[in-house]
ZADO-1210 file (C-alpha; in nm, 4 decimals, padded with zeros to 6 digits):
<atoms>
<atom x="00.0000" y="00.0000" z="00.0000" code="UNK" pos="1"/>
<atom x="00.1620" y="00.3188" z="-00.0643" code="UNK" pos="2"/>
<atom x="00.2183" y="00.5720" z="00.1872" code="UNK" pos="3"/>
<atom x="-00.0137" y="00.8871" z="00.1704" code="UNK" pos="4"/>
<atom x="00.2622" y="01.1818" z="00.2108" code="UNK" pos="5"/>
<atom x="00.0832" y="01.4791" z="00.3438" code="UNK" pos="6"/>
<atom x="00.2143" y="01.8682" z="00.3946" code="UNK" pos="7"/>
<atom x="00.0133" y="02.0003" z="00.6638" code="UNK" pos="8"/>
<atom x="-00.0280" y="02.4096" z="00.6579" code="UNK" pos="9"/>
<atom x="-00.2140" y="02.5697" z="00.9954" code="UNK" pos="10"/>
<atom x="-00.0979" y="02.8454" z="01.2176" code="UNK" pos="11"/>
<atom x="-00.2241" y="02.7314" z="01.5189" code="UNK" pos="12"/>
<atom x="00.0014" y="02.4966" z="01.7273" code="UNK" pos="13"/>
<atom x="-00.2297" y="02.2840" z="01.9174" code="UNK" pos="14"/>
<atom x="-00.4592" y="02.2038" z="01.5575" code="UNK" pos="15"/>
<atom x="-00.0798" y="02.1658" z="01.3560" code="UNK" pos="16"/>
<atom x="00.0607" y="01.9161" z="01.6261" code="UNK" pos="17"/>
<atom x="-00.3357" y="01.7687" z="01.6721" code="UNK" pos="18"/>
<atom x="-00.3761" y="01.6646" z="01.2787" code="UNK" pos="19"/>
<atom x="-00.0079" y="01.5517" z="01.2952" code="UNK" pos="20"/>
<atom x="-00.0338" y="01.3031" z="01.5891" code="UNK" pos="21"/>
<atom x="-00.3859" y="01.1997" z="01.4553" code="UNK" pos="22"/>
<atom x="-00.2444" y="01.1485" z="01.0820" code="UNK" pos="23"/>
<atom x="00.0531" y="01.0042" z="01.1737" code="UNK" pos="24"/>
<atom x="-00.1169" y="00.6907" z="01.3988" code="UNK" pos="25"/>
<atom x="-00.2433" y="00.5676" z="01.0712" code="UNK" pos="26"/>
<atom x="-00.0570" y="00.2837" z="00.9093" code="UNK" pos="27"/>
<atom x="-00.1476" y="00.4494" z="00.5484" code="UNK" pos="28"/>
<atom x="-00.0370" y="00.7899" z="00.5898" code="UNK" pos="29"/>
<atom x="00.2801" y="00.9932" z="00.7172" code="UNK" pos="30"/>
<atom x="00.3075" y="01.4149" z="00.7464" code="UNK" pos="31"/>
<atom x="00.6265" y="01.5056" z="00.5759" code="UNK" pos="32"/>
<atom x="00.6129" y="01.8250" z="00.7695" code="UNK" pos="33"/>
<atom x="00.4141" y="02.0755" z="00.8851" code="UNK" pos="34"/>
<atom x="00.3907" y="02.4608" z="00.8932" code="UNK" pos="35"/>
<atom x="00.3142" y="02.7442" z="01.0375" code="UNK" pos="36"/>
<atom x="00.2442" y="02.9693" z="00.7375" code="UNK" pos="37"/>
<atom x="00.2361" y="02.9159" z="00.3282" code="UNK" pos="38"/>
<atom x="00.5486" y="03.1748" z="00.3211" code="UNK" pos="39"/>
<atom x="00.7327" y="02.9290" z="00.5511" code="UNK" pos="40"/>
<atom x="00.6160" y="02.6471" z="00.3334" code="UNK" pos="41"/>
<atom x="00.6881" y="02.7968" z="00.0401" code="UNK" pos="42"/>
<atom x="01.0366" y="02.7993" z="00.1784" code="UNK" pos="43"/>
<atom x="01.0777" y="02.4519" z="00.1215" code="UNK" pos="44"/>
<atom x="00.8679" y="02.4102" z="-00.2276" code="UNK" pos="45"/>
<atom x="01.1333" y="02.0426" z="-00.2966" code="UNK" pos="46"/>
<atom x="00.9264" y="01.9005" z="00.0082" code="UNK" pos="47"/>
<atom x="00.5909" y="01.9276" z="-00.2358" code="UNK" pos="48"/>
<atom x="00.7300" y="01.7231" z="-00.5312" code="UNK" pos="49"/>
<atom x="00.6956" y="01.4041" z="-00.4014" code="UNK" pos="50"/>
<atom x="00.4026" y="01.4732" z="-00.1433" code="UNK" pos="51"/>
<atom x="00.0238" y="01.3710" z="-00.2143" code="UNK" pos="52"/>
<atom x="-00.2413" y="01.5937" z="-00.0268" code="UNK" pos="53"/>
<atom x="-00.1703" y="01.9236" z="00.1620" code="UNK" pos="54"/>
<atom x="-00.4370" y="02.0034" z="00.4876" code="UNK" pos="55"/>
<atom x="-00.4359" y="02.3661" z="00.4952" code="UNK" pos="56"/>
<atom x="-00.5904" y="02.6068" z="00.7035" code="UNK" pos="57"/>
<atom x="-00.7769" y="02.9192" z="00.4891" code="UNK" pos="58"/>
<atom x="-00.7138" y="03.2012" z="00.7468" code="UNK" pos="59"/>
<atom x="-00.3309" y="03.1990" z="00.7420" code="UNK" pos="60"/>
<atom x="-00.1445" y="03.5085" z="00.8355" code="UNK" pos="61"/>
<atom x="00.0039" y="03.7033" z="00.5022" code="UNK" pos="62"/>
<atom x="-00.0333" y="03.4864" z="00.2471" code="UNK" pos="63"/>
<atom x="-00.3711" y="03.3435" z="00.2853" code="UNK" pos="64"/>
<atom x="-00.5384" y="02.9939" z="00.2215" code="UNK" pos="65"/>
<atom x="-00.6610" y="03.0731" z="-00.0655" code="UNK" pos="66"/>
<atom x="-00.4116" y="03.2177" z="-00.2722" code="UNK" pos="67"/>
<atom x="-00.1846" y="02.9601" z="-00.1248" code="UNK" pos="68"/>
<atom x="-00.4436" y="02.6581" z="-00.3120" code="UNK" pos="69"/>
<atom x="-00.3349" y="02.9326" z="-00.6413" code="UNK" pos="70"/>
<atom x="-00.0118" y="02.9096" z="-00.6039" code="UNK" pos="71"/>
<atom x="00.0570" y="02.5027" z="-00.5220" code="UNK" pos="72"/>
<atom x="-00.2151" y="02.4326" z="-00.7923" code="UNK" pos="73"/>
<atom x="-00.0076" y="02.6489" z="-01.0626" code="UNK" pos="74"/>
<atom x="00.3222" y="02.4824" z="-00.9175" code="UNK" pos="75"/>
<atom x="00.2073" y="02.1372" z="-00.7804" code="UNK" pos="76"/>
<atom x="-00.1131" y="02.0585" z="-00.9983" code="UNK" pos="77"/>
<atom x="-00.0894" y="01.6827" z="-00.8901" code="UNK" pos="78"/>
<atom x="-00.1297" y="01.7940" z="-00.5299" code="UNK" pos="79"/>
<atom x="-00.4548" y="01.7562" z="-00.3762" code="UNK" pos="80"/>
<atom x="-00.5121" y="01.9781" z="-00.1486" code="UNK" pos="81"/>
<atom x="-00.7852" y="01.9633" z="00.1599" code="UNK" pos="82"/>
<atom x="-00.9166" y="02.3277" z="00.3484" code="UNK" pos="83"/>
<atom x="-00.9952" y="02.2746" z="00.7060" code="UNK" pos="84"/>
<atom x="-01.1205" y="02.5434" z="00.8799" code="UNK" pos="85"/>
<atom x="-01.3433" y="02.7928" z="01.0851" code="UNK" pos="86"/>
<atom x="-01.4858" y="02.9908" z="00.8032" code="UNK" pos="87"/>
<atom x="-01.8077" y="02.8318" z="00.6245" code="UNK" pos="88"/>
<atom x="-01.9490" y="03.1491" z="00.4365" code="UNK" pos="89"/>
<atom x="-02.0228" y="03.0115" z="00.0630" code="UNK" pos="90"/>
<atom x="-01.7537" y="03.2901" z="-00.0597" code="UNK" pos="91"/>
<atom x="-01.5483" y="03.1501" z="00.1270" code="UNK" pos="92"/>
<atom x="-01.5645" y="02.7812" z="00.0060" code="UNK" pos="93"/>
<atom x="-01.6046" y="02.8854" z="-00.3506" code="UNK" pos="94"/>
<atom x="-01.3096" y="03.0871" z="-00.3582" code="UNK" pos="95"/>
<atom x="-01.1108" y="02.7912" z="-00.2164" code="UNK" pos="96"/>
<atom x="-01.2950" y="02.5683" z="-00.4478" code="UNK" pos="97"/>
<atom x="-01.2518" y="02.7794" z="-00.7533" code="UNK" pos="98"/>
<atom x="-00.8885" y="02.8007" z="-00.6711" code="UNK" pos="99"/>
<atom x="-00.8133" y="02.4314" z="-00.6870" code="UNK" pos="100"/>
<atom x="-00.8969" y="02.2899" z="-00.3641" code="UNK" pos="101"/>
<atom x="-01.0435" y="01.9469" z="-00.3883" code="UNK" pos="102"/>
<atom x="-01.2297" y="01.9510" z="-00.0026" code="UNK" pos="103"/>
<atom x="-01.3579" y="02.1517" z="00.2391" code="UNK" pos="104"/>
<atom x="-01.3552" y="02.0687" z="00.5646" code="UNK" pos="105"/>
<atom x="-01.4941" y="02.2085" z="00.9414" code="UNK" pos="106"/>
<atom x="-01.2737" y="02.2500" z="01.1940" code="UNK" pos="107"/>
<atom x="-01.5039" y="02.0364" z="01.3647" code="UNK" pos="108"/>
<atom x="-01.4604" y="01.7601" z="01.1613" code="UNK" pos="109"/>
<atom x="-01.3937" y="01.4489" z="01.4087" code="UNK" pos="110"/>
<atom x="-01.1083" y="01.2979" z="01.3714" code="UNK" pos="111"/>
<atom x="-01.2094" y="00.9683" z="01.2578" code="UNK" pos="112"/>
<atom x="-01.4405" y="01.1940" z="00.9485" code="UNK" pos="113"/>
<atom x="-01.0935" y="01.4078" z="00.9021" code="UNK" pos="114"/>
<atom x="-00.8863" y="01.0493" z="00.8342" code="UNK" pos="115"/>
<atom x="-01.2056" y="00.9090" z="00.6126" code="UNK" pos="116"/>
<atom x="-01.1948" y="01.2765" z="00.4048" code="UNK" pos="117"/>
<atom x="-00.7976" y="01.2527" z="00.3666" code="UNK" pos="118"/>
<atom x="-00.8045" y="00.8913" z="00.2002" code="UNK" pos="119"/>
<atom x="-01.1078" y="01.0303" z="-00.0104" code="UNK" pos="120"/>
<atom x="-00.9554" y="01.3097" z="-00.1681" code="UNK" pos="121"/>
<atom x="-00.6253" y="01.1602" z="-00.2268" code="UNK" pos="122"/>
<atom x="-00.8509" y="00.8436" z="-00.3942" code="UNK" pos="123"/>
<atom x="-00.9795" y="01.1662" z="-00.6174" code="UNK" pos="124"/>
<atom x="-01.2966" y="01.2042" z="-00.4274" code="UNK" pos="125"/>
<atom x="-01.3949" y="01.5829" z="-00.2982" code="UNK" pos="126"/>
<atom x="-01.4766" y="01.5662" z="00.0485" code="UNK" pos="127"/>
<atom x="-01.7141" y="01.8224" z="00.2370" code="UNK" pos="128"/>
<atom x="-01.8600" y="01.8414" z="00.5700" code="UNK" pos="129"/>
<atom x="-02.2327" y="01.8043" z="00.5470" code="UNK" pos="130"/>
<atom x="-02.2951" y="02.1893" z="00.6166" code="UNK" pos="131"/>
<atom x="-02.0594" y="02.2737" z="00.3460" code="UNK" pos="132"/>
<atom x="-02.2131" y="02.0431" z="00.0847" code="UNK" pos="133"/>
<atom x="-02.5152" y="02.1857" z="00.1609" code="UNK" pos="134"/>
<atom x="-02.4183" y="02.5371" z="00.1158" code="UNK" pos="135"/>
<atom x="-02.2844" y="02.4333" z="-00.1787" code="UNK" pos="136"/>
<atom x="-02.5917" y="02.2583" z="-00.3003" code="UNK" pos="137"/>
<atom x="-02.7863" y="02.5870" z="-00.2368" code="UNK" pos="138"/>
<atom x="-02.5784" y="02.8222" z="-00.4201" code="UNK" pos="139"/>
<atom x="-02.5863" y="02.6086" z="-00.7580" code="UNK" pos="140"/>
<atom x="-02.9841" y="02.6353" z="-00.7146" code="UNK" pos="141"/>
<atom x="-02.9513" y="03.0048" z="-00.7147" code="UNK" pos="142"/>
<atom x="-02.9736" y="03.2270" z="-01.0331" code="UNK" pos="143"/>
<atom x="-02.6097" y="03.3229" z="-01.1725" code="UNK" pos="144"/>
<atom x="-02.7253" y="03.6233" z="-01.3004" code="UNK" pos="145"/>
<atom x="-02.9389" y="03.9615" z="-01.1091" code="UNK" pos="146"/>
<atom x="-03.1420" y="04.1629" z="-01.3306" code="UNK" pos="147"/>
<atom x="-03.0768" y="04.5678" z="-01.3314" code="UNK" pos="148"/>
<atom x="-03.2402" y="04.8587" z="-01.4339" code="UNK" pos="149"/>
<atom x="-03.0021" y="04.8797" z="-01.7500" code="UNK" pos="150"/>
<atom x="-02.9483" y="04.4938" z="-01.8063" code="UNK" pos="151"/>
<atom x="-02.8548" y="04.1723" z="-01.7094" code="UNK" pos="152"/>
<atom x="-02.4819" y="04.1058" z="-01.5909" code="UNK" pos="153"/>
<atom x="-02.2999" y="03.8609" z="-01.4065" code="UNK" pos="154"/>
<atom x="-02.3473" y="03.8707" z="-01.0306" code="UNK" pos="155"/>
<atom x="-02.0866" y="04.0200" z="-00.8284" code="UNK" pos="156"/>
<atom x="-01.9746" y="03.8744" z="-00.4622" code="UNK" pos="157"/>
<atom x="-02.0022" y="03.9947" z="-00.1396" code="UNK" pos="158"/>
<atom x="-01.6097" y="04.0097" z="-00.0992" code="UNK" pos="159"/>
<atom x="-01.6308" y="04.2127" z="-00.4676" code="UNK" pos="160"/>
<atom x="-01.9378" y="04.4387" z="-00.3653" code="UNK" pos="161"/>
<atom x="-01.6909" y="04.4881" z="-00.0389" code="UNK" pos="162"/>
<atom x="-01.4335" y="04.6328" z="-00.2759" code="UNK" pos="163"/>
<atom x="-01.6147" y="04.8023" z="-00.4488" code="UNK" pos="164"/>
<atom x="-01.7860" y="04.9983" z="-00.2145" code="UNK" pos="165"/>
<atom x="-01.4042" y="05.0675" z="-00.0847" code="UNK" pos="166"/>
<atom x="-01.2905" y="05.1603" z="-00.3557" code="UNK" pos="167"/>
<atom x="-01.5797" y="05.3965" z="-00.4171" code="UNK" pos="168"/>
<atom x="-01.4643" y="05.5808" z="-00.1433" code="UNK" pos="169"/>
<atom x="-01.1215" y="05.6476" z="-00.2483" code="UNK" pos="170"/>
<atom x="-00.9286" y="05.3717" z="-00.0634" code="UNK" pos="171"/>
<atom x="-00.6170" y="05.2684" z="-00.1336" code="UNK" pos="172"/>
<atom x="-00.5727" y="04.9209" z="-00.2955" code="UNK" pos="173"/>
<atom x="-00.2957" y="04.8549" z="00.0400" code="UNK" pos="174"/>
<atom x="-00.5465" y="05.0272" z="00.2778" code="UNK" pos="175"/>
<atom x="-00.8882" y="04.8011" z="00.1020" code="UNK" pos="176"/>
<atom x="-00.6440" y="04.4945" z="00.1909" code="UNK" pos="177"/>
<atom x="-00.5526" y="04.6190" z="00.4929" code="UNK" pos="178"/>
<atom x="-00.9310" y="04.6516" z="00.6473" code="UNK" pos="179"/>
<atom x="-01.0570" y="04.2667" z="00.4417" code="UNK" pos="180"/>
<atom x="-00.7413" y="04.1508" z="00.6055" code="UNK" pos="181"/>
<atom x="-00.6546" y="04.0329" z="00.2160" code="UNK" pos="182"/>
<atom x="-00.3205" y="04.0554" z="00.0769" code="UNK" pos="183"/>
<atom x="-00.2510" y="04.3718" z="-00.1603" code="UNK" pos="184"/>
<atom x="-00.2410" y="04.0339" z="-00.4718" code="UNK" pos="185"/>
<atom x="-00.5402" y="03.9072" z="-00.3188" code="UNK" pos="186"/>
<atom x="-00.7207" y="04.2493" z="-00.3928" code="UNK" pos="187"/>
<atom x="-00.6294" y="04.2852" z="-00.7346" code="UNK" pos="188"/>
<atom x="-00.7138" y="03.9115" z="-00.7922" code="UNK" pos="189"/>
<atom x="-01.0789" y="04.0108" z="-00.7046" code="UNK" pos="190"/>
<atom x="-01.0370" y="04.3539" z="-00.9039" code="UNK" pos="191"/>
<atom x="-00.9829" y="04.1690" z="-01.2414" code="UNK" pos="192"/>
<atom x="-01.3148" y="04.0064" z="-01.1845" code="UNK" pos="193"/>
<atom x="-01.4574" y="04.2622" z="-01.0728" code="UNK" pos="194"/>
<atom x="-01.3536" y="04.4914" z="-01.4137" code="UNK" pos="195"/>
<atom x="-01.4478" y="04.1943" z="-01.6387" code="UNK" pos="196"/>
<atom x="-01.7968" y="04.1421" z="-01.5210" code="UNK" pos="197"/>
<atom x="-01.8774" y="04.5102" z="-01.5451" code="UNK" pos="198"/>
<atom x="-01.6393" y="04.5480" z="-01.8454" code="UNK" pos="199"/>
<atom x="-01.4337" y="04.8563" z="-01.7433" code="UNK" pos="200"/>
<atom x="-01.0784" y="04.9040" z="-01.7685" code="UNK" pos="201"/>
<atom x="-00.9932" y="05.1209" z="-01.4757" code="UNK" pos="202"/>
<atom x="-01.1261" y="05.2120" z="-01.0851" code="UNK" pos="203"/>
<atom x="-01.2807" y="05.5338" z="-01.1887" code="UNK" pos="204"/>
<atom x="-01.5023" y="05.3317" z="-01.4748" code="UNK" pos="205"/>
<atom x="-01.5466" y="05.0405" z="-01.2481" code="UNK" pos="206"/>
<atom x="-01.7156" y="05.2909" z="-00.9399" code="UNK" pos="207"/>
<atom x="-01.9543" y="05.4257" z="-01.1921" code="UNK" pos="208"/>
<atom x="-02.0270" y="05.1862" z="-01.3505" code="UNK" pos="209"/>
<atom x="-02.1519" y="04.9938" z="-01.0213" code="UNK" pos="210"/>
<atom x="-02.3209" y="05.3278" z="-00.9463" code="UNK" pos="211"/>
<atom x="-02.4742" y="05.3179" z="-01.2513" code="UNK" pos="212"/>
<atom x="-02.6509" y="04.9833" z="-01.2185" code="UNK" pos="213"/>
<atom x="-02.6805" y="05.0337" z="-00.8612" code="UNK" pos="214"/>
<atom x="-02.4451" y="04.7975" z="-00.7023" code="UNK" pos="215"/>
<atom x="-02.3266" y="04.9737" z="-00.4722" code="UNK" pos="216"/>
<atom x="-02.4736" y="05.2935" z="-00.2976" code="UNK" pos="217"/>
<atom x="-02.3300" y="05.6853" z="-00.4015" code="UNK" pos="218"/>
<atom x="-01.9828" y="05.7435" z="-00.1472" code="UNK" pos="219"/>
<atom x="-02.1149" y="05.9880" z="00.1313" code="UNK" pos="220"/>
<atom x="-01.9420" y="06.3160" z="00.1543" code="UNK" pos="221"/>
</atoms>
């Protein structure tokens, strides 16, 4: 049977050393290592060659979970890679999910589920926790699309409404990351999308154009 190699990625202690001890009692699996951050990881990319799965937390300080699934996908794209953590807000999961994360677990996940999820994703299954799924269930069953006074265009998020709205009143792209607690990358990651589903080329366009359809709300003076 081969070994499951696994990279584990959480800045909390107690959860890093927990998953290890738990992971590491199994006959099938084995954590390579384990870190404290994806820029201390990323320190140390050789270690990812010949690993199988990565467990990674999504609220990571700097770089966060989710442009750390970008970055190991682009790299790594054999690796699967597991989220486990606190935050269960569908932006959340779909970001993760869009970015190449195969599962999507709750902290809460027992230990015994968290084993049964690891073998499941690195047999190519996509393992969620049943409140996850569900979310995820719902948001396919919701329209794509909102409807406008002047048209029909693709919906925006909450985290892009968010930036919007910041940007609207004249923050800086280091100060809108800053107060999302996003990296500055992360912010114009979710500026390209914003720009292509309102089909502007700049910030100025962008804010009036939301304005305009009334995504956003007029910046109080």
């Amino acid at each position: 049977m081969h070994e499951i190699n696994i990279i584990i990625i959480e800045d909390n202690k107690f959860i890093r050393e927990g998953w290890t001890a738990i992971i590491n009692q199994q006959e099938d699996m084995h954590v390579r290592n384990s870190f404290r951050s994806c820029e201390e990881a990323f320190e140390h990319t050789e270690i990812f060659d010949d690993s199988d799965l990565v467990l990674m937390d999504i609220g990571l300080p700097g770089i966060s979970g989710i442009e750390g699934v970008r970055y190991l996908r682009d790299k790594f794209p054999k690796l699967a890679i597991v989220m486990c953590t606190v935050f269960d807000d569908e932006e959340k999961i779909f970001d993760a999910l869009c970015a190449g994360a195969v599962g999507y677990l709750s902290k809460k996940t027992s230990p015994e589920k968290l084993i049964e999820s690891l073998r499941e994703a690195y047999s190519g299954g996509s393992p969620m926790s049943p409140n996850i799924a569900r979310k995820v269930i719902r948001s396919f069953q919701k329209t794509k699309e909102i409807k406008t006074p002047v048209g029909v265009i693709e919906k925006l998020t909450g985290r892009e409404e968010e930036i919007l709205n910041l940007m609207a009143q004249g923050k800086t792209y280091s100060e809108i990351a800053s107060e999302l607690f996003l990296s500055v990358d992360g912010v114009y990651y979710h500026i390209r999308h914003i720009y292509e589903k309102l089909e502007v080329h700049s910030r100025a366009a962008a804010v009036a154009e939301a304005i305009k359809k009334r995504l956003i709300q007029p910046p109080r003076k």
